[in-house]
NUPAKE-154624 format. One record per atom (N, C-alpha, C): atom name; residue in one letter; x, y, z. Coordinates in nm, 3 decimals. Atoms other than C-alpha are relative to their C-alpha. Layout:
BEGIN
pt atomo->CA residuo->A east->X north->Y up->Z $
...
***
This chain:
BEGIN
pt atomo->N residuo->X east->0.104 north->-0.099 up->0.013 $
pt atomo->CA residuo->X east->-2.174 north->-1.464 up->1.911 $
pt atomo->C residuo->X east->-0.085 north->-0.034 up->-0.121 $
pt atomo->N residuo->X east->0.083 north->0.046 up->0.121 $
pt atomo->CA residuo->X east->-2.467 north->-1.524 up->1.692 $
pt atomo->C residuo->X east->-0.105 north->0.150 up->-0.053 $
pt atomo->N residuo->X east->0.062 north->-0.124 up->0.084 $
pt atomo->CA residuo->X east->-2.559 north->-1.173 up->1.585 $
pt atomo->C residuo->X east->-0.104 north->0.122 up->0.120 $
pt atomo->N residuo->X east->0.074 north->-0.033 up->-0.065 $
pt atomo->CA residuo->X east->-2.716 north->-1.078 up->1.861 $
pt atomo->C residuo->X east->0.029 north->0.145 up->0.094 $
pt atomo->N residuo->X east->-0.044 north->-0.079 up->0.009 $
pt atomo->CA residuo->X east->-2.489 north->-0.808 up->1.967 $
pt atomo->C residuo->X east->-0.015 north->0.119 up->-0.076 $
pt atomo->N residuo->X east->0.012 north->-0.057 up->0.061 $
pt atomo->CA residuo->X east->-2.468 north->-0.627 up->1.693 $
pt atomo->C residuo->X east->-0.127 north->0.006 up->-0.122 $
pt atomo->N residuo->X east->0.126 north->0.077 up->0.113 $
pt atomo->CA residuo->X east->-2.780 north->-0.623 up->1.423 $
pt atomo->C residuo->X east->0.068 north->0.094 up->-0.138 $
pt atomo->N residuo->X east->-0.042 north->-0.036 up->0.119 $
pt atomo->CA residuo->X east->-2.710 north->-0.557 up->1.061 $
pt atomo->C residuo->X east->-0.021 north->0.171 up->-0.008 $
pt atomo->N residuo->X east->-0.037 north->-0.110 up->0.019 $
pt atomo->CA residuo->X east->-2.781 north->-0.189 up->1.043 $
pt atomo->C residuo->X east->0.109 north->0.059 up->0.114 $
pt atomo->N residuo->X east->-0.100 north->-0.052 up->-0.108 $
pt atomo->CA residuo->X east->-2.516 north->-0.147 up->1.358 $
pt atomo->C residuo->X east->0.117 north->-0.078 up->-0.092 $
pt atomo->N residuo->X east->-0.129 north->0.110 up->0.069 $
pt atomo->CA residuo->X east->-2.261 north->-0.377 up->1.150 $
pt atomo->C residuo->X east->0.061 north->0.124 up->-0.090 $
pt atomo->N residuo->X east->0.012 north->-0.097 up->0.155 $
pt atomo->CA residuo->X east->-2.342 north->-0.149 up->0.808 $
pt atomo->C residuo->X east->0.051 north->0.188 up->0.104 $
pt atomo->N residuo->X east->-0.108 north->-0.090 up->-0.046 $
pt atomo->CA residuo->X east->-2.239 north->0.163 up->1.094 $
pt atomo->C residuo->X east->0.064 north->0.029 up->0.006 $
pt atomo->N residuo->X east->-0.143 north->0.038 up->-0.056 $
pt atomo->CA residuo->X east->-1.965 north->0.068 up->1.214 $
pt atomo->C residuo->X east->0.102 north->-0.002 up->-0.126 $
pt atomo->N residuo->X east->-0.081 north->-0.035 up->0.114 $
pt atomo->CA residuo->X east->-1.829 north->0.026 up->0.856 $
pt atomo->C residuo->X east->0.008 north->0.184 up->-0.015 $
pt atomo->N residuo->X east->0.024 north->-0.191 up->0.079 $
pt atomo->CA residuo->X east->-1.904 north->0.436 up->0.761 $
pt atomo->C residuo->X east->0.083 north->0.052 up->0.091 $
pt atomo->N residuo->X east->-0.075 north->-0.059 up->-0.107 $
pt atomo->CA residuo->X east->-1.780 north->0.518 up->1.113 $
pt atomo->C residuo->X east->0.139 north->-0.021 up->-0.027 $
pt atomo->N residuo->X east->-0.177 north->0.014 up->0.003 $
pt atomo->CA residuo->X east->-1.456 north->0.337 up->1.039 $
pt atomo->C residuo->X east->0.099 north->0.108 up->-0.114 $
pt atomo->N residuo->X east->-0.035 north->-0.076 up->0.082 $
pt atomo->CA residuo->X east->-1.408 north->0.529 up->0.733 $
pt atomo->C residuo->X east->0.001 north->0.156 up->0.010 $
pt atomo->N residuo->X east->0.046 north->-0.174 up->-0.070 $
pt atomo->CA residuo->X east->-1.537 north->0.861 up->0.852 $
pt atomo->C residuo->X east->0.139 north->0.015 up->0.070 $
pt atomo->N residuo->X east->-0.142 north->-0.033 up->-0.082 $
pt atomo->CA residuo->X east->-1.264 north->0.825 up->1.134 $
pt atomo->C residuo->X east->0.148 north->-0.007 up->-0.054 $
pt atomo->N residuo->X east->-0.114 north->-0.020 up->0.080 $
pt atomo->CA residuo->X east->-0.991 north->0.741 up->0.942 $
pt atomo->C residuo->X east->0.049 north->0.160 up->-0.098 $
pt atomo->N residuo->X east->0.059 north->-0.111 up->0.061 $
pt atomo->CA residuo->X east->-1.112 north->1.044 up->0.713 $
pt atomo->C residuo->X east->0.071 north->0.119 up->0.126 $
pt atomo->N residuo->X east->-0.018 north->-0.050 up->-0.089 $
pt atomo->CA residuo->X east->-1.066 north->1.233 up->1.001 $
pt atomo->C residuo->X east->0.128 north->0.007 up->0.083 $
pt atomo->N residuo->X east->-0.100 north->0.037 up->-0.097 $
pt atomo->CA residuo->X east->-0.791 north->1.097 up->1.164 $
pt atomo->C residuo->X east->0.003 north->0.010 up->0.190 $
pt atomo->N residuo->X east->0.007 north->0.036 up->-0.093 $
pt atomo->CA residuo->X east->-0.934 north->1.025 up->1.479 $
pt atomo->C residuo->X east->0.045 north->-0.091 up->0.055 $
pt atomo->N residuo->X east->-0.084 north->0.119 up->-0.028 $
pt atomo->CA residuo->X east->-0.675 north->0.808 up->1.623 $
pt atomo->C residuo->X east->-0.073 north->-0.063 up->0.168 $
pt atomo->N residuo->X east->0.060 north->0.043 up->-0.081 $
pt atomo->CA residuo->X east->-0.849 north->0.771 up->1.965 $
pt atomo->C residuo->X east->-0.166 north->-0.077 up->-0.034 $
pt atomo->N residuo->X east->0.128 north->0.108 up->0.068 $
pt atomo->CA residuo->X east->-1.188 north->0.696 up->1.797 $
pt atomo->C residuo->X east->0.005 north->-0.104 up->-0.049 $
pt atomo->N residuo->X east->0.060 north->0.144 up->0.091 $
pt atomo->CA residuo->X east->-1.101 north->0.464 up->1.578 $
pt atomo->C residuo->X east->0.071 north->-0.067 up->0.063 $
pt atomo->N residuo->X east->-0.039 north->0.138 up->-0.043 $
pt atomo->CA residuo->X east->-0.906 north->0.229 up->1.775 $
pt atomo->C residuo->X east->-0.088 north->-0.009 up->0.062 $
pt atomo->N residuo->X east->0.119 north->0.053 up->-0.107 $
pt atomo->CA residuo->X east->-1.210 north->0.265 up->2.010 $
pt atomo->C residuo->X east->-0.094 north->-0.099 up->-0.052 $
pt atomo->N residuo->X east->0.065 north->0.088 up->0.069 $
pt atomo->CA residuo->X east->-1.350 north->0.066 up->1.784 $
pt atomo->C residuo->X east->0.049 north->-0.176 up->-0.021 $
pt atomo->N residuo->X east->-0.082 north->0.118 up->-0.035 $
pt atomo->CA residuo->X east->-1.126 north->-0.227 up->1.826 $
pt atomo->C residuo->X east->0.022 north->-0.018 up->0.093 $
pt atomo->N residuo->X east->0.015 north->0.106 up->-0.149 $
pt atomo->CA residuo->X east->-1.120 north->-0.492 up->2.160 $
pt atomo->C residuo->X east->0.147 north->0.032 up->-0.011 $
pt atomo->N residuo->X east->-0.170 north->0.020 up->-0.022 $
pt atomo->CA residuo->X east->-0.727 north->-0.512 up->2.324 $
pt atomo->C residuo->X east->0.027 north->-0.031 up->-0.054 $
pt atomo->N residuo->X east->-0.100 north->0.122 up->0.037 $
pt atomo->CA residuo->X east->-0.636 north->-0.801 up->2.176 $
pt atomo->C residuo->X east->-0.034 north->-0.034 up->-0.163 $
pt atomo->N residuo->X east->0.105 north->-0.037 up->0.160 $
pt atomo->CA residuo->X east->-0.787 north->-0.695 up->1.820 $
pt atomo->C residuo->X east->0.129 north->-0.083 up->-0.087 $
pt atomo->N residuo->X east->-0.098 north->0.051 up->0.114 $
pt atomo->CA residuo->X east->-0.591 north->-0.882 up->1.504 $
pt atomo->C residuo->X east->-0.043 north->0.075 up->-0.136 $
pt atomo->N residuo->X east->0.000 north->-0.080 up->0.158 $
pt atomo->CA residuo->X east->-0.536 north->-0.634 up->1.193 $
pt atomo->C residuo->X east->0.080 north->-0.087 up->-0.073 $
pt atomo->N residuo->X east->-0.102 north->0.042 up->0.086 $
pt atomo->CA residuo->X east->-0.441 north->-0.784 up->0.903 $
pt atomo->C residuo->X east->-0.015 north->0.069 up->-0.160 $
pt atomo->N residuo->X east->0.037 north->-0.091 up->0.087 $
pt atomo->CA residuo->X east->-0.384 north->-0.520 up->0.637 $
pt atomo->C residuo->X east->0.136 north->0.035 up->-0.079 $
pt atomo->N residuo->X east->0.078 north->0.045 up->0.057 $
pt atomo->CA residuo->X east->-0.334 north->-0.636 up->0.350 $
pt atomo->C residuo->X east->-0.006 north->-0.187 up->0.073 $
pt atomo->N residuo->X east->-0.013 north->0.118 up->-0.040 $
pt atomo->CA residuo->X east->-0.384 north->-1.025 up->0.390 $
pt atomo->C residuo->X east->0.064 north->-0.055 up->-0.042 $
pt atomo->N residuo->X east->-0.164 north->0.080 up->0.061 $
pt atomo->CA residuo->X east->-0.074 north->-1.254 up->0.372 $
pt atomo->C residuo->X east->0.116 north->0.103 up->0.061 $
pt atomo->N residuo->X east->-0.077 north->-0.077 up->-0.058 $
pt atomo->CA residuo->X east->0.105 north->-0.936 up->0.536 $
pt atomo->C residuo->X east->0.001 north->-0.055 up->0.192 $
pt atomo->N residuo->X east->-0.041 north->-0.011 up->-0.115 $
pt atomo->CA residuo->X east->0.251 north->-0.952 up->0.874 $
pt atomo->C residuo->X east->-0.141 north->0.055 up->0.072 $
pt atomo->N residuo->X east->0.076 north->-0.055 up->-0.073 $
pt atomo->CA residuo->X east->-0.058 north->-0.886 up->1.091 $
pt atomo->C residuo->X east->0.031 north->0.099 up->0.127 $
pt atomo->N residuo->X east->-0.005 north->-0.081 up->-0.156 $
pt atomo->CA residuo->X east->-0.095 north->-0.609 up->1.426 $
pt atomo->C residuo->X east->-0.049 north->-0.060 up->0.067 $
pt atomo->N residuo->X east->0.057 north->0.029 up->-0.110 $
pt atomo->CA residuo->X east->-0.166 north->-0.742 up->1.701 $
pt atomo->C residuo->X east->-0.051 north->0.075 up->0.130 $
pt atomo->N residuo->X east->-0.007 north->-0.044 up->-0.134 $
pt atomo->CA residuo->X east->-0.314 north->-0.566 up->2.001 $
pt atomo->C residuo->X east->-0.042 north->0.147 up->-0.079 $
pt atomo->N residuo->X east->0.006 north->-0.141 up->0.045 $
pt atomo->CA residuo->X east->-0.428 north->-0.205 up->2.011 $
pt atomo->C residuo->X east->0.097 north->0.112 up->-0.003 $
pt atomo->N residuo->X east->-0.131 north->-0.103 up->0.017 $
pt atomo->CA residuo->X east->-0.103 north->-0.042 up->2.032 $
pt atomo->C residuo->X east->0.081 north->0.001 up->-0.129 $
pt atomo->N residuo->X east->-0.033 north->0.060 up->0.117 $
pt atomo->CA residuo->X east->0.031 north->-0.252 up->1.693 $
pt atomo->C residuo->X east->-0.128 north->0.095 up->-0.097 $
pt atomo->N residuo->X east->0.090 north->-0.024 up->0.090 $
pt atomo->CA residuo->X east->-0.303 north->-0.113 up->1.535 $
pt atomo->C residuo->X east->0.029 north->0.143 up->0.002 $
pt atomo->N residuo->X east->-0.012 north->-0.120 up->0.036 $
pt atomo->CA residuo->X east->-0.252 north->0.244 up->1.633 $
pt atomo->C residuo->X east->0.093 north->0.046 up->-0.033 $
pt atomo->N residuo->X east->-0.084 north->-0.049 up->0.076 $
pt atomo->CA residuo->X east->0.067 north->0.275 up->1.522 $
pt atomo->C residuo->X east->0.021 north->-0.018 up->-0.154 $
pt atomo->N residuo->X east->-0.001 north->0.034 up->0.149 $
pt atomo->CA residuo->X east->-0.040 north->0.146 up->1.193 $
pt atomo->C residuo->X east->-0.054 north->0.114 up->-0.029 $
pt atomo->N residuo->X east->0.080 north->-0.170 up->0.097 $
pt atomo->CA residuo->X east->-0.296 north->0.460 up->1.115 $
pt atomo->C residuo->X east->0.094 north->0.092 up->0.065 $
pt atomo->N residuo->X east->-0.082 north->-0.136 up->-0.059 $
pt atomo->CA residuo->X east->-0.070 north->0.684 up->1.290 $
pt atomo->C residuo->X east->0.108 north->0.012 up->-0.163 $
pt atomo->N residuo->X east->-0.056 north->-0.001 up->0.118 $
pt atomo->CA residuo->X east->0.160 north->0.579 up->0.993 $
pt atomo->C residuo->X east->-0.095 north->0.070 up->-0.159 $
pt atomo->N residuo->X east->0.056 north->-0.075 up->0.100 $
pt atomo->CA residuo->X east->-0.120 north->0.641 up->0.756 $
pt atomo->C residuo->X east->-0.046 north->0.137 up->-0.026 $
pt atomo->N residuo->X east->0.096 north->-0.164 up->0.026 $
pt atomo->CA residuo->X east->-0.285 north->0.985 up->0.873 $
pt atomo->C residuo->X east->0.151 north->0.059 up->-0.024 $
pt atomo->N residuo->X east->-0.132 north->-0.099 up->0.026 $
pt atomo->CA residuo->X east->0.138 north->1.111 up->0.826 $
pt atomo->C residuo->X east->-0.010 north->-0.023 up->-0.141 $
pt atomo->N residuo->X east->-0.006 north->-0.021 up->0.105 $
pt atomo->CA residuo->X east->0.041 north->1.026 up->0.478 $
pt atomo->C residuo->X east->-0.165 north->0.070 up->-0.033 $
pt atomo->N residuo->X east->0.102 north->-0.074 up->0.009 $
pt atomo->CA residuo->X east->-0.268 north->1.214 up->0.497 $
pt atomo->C residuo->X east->-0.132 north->-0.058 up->-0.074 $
pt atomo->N residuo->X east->0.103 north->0.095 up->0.070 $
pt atomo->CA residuo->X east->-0.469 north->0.903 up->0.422 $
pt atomo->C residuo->X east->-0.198 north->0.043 up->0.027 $
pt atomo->N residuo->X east->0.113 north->-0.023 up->0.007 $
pt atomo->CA residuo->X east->-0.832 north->0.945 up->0.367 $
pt atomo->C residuo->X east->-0.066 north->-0.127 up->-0.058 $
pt atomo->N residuo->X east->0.040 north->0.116 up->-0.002 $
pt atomo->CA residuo->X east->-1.112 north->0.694 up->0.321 $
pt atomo->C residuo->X east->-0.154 north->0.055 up->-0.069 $
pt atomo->N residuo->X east->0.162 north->0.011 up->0.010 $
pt atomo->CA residuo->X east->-1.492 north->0.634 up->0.173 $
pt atomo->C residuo->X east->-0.041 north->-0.145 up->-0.037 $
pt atomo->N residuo->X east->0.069 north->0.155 up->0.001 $
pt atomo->CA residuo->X east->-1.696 north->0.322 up->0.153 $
pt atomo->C residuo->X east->-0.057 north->0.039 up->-0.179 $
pt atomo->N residuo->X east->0.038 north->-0.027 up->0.110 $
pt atomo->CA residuo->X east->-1.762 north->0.247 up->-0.259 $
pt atomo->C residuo->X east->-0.126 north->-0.083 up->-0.001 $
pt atomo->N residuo->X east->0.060 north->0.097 up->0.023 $
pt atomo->CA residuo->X east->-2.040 north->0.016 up->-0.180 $
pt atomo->C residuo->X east->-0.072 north->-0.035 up->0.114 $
pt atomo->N residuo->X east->0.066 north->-0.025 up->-0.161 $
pt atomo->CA residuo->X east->-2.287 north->-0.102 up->0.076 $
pt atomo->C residuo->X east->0.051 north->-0.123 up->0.070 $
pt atomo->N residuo->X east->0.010 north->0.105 up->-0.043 $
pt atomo->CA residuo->X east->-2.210 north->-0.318 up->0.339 $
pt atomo->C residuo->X east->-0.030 north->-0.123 up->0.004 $
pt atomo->N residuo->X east->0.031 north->0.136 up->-0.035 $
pt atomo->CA residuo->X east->-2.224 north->-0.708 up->0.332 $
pt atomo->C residuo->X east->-0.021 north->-0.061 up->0.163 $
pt atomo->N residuo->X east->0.012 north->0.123 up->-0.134 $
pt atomo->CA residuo->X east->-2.385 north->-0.871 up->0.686 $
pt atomo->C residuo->X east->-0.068 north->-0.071 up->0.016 $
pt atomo->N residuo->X east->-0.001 north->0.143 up->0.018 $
pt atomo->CA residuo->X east->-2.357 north->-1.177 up->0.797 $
pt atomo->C residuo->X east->0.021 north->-0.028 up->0.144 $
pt atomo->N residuo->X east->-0.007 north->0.029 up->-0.164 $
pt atomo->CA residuo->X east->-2.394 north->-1.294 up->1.197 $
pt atomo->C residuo->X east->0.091 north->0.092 up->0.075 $
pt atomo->N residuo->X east->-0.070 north->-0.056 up->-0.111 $
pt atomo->CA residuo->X east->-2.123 north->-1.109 up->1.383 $
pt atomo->C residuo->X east->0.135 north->0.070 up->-0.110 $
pt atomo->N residuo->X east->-0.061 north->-0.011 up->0.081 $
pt atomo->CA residuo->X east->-1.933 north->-0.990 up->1.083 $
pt atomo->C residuo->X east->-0.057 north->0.118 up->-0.116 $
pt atomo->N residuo->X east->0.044 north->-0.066 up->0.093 $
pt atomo->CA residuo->X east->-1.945 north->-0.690 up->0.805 $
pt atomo->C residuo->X east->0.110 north->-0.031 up->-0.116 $
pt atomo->N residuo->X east->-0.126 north->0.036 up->0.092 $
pt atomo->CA residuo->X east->-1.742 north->-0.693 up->0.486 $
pt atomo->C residuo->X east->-0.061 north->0.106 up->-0.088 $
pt atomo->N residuo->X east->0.077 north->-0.148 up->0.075 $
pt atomo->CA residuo->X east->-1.760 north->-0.357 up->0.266 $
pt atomo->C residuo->X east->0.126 north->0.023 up->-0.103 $
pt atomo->N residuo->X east->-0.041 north->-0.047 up->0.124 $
pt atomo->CA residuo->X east->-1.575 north->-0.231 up->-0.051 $
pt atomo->C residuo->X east->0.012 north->0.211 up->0.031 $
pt atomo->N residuo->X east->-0.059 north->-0.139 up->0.014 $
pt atomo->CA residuo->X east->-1.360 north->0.081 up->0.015 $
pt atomo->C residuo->X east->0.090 north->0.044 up->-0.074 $
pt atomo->N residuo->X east->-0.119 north->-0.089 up->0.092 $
pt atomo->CA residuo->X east->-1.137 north->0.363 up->-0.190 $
pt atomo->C residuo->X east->0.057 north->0.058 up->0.133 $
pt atomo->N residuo->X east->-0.044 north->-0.030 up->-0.109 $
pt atomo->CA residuo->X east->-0.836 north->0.482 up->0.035 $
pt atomo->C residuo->X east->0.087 north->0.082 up->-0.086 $
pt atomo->N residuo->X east->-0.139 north->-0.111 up->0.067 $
pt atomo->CA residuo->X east->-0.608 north->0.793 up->-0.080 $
pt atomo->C residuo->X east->0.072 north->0.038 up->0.049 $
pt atomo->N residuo->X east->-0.111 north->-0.001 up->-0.086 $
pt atomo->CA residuo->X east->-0.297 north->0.839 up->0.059 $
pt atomo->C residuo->X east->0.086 north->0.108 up->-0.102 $
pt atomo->N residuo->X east->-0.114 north->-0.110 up->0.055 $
pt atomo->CA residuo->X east->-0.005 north->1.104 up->-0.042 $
pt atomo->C residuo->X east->0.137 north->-0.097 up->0.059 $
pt atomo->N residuo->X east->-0.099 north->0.073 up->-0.037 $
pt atomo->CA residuo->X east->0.324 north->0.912 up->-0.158 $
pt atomo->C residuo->X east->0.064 north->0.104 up->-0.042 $
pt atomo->N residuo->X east->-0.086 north->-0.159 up->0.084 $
pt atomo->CA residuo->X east->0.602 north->1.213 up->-0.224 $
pt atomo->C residuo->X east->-0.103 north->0.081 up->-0.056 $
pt atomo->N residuo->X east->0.069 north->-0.096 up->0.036 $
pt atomo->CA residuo->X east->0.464 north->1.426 up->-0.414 $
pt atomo->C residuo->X east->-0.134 north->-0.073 up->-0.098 $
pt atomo->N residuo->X east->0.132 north->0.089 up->0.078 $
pt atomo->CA residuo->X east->0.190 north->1.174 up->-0.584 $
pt atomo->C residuo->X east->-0.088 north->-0.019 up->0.103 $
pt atomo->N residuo->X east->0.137 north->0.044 up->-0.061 $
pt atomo->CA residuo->X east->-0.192 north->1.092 up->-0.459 $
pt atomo->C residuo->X east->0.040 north->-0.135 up->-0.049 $
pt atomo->N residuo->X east->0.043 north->0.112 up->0.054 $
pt atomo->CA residuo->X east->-0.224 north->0.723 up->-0.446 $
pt atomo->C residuo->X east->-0.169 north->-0.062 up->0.055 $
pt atomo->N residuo->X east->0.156 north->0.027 up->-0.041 $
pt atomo->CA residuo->X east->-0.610 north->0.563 up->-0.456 $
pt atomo->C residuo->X east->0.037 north->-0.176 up->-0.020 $
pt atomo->N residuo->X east->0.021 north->0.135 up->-0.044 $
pt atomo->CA residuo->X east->-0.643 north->0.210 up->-0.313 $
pt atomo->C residuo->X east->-0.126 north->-0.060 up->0.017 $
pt atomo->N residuo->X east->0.179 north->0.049 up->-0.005 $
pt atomo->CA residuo->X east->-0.964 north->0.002 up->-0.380 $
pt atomo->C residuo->X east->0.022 north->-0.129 up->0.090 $
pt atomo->N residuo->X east->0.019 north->0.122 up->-0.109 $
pt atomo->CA residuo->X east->-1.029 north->-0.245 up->-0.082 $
pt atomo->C residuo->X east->-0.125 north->-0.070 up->0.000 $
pt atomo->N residuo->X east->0.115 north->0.054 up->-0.084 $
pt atomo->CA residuo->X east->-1.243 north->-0.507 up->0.083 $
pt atomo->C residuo->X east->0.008 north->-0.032 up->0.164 $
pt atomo->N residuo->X east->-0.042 north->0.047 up->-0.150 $
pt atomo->CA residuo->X east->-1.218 north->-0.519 up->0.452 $
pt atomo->C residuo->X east->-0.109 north->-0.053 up->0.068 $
pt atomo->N residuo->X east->0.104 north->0.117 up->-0.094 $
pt atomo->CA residuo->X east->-1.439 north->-0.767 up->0.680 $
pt atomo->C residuo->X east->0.067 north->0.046 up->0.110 $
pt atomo->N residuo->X east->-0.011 north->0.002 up->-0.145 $
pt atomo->CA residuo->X east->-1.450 north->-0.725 up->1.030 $
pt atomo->C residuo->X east->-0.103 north->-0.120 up->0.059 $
pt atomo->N residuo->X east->0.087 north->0.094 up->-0.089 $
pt atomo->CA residuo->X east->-1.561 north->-0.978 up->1.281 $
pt atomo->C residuo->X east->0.054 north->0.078 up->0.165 $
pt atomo->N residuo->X east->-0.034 north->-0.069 up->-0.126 $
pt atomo->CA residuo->X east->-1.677 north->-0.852 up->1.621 $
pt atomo->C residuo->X east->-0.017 north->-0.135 up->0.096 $
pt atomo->N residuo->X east->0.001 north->0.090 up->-0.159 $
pt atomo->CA residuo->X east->-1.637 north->-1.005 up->2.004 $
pt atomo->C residuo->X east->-0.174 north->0.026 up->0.040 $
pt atomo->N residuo->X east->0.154 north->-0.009 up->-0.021 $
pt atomo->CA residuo->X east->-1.944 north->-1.040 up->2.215 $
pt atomo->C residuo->X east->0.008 north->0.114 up->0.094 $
pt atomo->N residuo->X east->0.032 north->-0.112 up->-0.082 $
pt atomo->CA residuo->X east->-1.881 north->-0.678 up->2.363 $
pt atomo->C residuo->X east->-0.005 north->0.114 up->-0.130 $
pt atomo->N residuo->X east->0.007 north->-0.071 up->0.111 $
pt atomo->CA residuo->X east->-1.948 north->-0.541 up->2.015 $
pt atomo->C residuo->X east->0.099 north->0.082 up->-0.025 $
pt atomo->N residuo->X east->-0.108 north->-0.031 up->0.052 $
pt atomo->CA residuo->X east->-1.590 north->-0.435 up->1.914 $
pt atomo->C residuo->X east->0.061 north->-0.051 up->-0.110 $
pt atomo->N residuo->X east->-0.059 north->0.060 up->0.192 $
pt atomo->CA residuo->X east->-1.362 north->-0.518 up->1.584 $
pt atomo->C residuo->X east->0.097 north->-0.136 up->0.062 $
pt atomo->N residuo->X east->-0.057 north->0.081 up->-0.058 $
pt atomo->CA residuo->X east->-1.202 north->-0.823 up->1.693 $
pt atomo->C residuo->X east->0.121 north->-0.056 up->-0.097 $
pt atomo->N residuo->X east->-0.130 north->0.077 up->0.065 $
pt atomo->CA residuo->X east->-1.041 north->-0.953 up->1.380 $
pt atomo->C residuo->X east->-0.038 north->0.156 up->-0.181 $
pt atomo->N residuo->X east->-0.001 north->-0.109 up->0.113 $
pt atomo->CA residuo->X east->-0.968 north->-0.666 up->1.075 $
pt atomo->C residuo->X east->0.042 north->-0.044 up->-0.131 $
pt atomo->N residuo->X east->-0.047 north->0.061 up->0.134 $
pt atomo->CA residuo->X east->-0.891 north->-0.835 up->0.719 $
pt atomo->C residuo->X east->-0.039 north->0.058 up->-0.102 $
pt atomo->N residuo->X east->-0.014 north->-0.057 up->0.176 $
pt atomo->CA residuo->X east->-0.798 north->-0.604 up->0.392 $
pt atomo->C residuo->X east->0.032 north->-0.056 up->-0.036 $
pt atomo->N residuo->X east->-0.065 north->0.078 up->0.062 $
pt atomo->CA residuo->X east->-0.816 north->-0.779 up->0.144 $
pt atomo->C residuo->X east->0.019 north->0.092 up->-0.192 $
pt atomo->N residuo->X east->0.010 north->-0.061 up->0.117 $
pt atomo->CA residuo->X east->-0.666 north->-0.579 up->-0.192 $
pt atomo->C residuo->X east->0.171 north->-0.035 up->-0.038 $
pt atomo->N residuo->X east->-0.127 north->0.040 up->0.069 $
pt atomo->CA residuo->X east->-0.316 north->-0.606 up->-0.407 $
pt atomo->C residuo->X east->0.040 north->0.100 up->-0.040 $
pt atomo->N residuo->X east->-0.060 north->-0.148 up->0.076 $
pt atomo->CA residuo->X east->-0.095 north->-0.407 up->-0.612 $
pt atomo->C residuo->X east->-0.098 north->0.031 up->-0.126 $
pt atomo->N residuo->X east->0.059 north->-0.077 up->0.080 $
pt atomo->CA residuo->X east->-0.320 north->-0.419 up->-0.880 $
pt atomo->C residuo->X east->-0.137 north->0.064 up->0.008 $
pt atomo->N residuo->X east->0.098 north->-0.118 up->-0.004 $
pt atomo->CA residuo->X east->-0.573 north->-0.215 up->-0.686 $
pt atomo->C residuo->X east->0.036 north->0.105 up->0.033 $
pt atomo->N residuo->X east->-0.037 north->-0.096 up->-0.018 $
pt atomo->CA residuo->X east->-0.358 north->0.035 up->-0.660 $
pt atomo->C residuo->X east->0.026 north->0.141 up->-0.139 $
pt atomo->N residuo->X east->-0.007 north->-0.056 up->0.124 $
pt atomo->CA residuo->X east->-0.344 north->0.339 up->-0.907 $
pt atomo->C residuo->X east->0.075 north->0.154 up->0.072 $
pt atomo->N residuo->X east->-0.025 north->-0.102 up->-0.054 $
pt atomo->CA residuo->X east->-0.210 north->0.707 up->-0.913 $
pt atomo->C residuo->X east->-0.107 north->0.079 up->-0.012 $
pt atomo->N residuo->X east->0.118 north->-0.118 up->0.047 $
pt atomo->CA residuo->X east->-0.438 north->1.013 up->-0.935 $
pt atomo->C residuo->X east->0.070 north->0.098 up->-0.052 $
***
């Protein structure tokens, strides 16, 4: 795909949407946003999901921590690809934890998330 699918303000969408839904915990939305055979890899160097059933049992794990999401930054695009700078807050026991990310997506040529790559560590992790 050479961009032609998606155009940069649909890329720079699709990021807000992802976050919004998560936010939300729209578990049917937001995998709608990911092809079958989608590859999450969150963080990178971790065991990847494969497939949309691997992916939704990953946020299913997160909205039971009552994860929430916002974009800190605007979208990076680039042909068939976004890459954006998010904060993610999650409830561990009785602590808030805030997670600063970068996640890239690359889509298929039916404008879906095809490949999902967070890329952040422990030391973007903090408490609140």
């Amino acid at each position: 795909m050479t961009g032609d699918i998606l155009d940069a303000k649909q890329l720079a969408e699709c990021a807000q949407r992802y976050v919004d839904l998560i936010s939300s915990h729209d578990i049917d939305a937001l995998c709608g946003l990911f092809a079958a055979d989608a590859i999450q890899e969150d963080p990178v160097g971790h065991e990847p999901h494969i497939g949309i059933d691997a992916i939704r049992e990953f946020f299913l794990v997160g909205f039971s921590a009552d994860i929430k999401a916002e974009l800190t930054g605007s979208p990076r695009c680039a042909g068939n690809a976004v890459a954006f700078p998010l904060s993610v807050t999650f409830g561990v026991g009785d602590s808030v934890m805030k997670l600063e990310a970068i996640d890239v997506f690359e889509f298929n040529d039916e404008g879906k998330i095809q490949t999902m790559k967070a890329y952040w560590g422990a030391d973007n992790c903090s408490s609140l």
